[in-house]
C-alpha positions as CSV (number, residue, x, y, z in Angstrom):
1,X,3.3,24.7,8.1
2,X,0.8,22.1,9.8
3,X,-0.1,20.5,6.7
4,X,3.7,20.2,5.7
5,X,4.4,18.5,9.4
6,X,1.4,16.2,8.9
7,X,2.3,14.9,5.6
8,X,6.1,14.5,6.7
9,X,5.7,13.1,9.7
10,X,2.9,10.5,8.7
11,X,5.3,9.8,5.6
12,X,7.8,8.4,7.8
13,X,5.2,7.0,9.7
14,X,4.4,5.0,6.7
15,X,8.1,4.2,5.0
16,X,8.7,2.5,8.5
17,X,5.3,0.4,8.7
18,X,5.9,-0.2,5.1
19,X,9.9,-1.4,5.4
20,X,8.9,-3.6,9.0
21,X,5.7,-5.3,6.9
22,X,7.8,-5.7,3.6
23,X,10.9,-7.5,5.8
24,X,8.2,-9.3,7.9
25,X,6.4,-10.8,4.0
26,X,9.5,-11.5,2.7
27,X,10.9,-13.7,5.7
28,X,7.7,-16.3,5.2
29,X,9.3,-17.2,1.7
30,X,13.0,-17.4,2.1
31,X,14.8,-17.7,-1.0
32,X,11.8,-16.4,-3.0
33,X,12.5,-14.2,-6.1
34,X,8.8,-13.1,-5.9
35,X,8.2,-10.1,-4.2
36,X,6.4,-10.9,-1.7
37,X,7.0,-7.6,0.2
38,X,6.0,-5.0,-1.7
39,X,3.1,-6.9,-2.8
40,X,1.8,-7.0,1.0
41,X,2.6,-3.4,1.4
42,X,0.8,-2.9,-1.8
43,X,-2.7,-4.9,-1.1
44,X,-2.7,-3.7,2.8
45,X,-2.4,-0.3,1.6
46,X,-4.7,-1.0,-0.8
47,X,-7.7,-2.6,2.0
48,X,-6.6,0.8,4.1
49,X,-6.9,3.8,2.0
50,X,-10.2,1.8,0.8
51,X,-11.6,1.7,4.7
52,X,-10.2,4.9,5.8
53,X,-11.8,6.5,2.5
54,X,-15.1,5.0,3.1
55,X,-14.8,6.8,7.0
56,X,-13.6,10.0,6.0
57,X,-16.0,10.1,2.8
58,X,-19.5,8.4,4.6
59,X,-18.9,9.0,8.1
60,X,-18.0,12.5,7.8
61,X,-14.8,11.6,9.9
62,X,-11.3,13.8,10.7
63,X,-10.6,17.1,9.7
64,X,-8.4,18.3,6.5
65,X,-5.0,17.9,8.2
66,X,-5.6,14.8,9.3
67,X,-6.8,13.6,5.7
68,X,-3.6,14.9,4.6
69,X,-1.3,13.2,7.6
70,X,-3.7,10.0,7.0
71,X,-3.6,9.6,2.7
72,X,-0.7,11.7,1.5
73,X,1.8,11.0,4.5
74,X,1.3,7.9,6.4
75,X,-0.5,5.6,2.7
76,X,1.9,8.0,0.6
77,X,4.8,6.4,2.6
78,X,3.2,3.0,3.1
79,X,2.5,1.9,-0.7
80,X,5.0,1.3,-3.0
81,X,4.1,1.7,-6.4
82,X,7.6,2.8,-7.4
83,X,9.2,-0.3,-5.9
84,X,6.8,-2.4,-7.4
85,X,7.1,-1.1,-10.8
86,X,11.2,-1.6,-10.7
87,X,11.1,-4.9,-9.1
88,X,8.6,-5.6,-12.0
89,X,10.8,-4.8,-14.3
90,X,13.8,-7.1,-12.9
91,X,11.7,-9.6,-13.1
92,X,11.1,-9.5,-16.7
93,X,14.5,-8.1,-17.6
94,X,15.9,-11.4,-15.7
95,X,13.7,-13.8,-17.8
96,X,11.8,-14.2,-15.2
97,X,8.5,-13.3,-17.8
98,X,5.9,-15.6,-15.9
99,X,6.5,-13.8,-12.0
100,X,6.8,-10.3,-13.8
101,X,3.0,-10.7,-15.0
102,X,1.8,-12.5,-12.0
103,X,3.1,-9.8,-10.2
104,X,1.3,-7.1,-11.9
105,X,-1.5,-9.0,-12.4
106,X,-1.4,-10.1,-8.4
107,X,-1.0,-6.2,-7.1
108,X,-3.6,-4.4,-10.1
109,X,-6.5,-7.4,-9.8
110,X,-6.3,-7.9,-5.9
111,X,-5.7,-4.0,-5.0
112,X,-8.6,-3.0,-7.0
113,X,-10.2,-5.6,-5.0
114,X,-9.1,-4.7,-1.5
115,X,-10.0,-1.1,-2.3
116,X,-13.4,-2.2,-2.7
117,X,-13.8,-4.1,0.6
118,X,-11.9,-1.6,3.0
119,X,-14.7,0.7,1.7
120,X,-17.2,-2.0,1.8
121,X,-16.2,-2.5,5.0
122,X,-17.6,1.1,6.5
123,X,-21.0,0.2,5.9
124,X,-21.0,-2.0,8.6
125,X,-20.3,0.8,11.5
């Protein structure tokens, strides 16, 4: 039953973080058809599981329920690669070809990337 409670709780933890960022994103480009939302979500979910995977995995850090509230709950609730794929596909289905691969390309490239320096980012503690 604690592992249930940490994964739900930290999952609504994360779908509010994620909606406040992805409103927050979306504000600096009024009018935009990119989405500029999810992608933040995305890439700062991205630099977070990265850094928080580098602490649990090198430092030895938290125990398993807290793994579970931390990745599956509050970063399973956070990212949104549901949302990303569907807005992706509006994109294109609206002609809008050009934003629908910059988008992919955009969230894949740079979220690899931001992985990579949220667990780069351990070594230095």
């Amino acid at each position: 039953m604690i592992k249930i409670l940490a994964v739900g709780s930290g999952g609504f933890l994360g779908a509010v973080f994620r909606y406040l960022i992805s409103v927050f994103a979306q504000s600096q480009f009024p009018g935009s058809k990119f989405p500029y939302g999810t992608v933040a979500a995305n890439l700062l979910g991205c630099l977070l599981i990265g850094f928080l995977a580098g602490l649990f995995e090198l430092k030895s850090w938290g125990n398993p329920e807290f793994r579970l509230f931390i990745f599956v709950g509050i970063l399973g609730g956070f990212t949104t690669f549901s949302t990303f794929s569907h807005e992706t596909f509006l994109l294109w289905e609206n002609g809008k070809l050009l934003l629908s691969l910059a988008n992919v390309g955009v969230q894949v490239v740079f979220g690899l990337a931001f992985v990579w320096v949220g667990y780069q980012l351990t070594r230095l503690f």
